[in-house]
Structure formats: structure tokens, C-alpha cells
N, C-alpha and C positions, 0 to 999 in steps of 0.2 A: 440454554442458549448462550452464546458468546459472540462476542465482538471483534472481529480481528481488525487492525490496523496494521496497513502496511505502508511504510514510507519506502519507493523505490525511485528508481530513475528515468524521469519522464520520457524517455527514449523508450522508456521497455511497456508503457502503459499500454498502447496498443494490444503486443500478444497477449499480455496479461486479463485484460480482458475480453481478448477472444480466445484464451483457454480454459479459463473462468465459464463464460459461455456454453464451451463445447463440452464442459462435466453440467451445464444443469444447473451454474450458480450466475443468476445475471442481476440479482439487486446490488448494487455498490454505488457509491457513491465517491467520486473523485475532486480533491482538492488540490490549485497549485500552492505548495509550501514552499519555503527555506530553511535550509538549515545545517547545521554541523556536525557530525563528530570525527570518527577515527581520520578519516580523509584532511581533517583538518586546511580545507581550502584549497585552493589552484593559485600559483603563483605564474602572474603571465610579465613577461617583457617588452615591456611597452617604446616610446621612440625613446631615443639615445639613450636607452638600455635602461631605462629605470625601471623597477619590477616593482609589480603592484600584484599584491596579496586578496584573492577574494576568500574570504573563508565564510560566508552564507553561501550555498549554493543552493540553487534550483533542485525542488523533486516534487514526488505525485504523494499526495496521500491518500489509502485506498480504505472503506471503511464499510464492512458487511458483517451483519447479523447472520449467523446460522446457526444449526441445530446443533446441539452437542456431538452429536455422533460423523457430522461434516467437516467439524474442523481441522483434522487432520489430512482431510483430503484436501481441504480448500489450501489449507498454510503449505503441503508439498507442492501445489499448481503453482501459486507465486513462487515459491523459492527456485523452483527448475526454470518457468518462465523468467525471470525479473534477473536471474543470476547470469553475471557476466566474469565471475571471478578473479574482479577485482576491487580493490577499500571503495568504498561509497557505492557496494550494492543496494544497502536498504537496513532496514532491522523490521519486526514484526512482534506485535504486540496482540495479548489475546485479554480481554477482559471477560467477566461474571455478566450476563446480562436479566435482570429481575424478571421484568416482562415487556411485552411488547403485543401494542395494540395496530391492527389496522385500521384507518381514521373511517373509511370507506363502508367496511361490512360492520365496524367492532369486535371483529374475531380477537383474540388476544392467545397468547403462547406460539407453542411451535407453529399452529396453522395463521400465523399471521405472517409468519418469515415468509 
């Protein structure tokens, strides 16, 4: 099993979870974040012109357990959904996951995903 993390842009959470949805994948779990990289901030000009620098910005963190064999399909659904092709699309992180229990039945492994 593996963990994806996806940090996108909250604008795009919507299809992303309803193309998620439409393969079969609906466990996630979404958080709102901040944060920076390449995009390194928005600079806005504010009254008599003085620019103010945001460089936290707003995004979604997206975070599902799936089966080994899914994750390639799950990680191409976000990146064609979430992708707007431009800096501060997101990045996507895949972690090892040991095991996993349902708290409900106690199945544990893939049949708990």
C-alpha cells in the first residue's frame, strides 16, 4: 500500500475529486494548507503603489491510501485534473505504507483500503 499526498490548488479540488470518484477512488481526505515553493509568492500593489509580497499561499492537501497496483493510476488522475500549466501547480508525494486497519470490521491490509 502507499500513501499519495497531493498539495494542489484549491480551485482545482473540486474535479479532482470527482475524477477520483469517477475511477473508483473516493477515500481522501482533504486539508486546507500554506505554503511555498518554486511560485515563490504573489506580489500584489496595494494603495499608492506600495507592493506587498505574499509568499505563503493557500492550497489543498489531498491524502489517500491505495493499493500498490493503483497508484499510478490514482497519481495520472490528479496531475491531468489539478494541472493548469502553470508554477504553483502542486507537487505529489508517494510514501511505503506498513499496514492499515479498519477501526469498524478490523480487516487490516489491502481489504481495509
Amino acid at each position: 500500500m502507499k500513501k499519495i499526498e497531493a498539495i494542489i490548488r484549491p480551485e482545482k479540488l473540486t474535479i479532482v475529486k470527482f475524477m477520483l470518484g469517477e475511477a473508483g477512488f473516493y477515500g481522501l481526505n482533504a486539508t486546507h494548507v500554506t505554503g511555498r515553493g518554486g511560485q515563490r509568492g504573489i506580489v500584489h500593489t496595494g494603495r499608492a503603489g506600495q507592493t506587498i509580497t505574499v509568499d505563503m499561499l493557500p492550497k489543498m492537501k489531498l491524502e489517500l491510501v491505495v493499493k500498490d497496483s493503483d497508484v499510478d493510476t490514482v497519481v495520472d488522475i490528479i496531475v491531468e485534473s489539478a494541472r493548469t500549466g502553470e508554477i504553483g501547480d502542486g507537487k505529489i508525494f508517494i510514501h511505503p505504507i506498513e499496514d492499515t486497519i479498519r477501526v469498524r470490521t478490523g480487516e487490516r491490509g489491502d481489504a481495509a483500503v
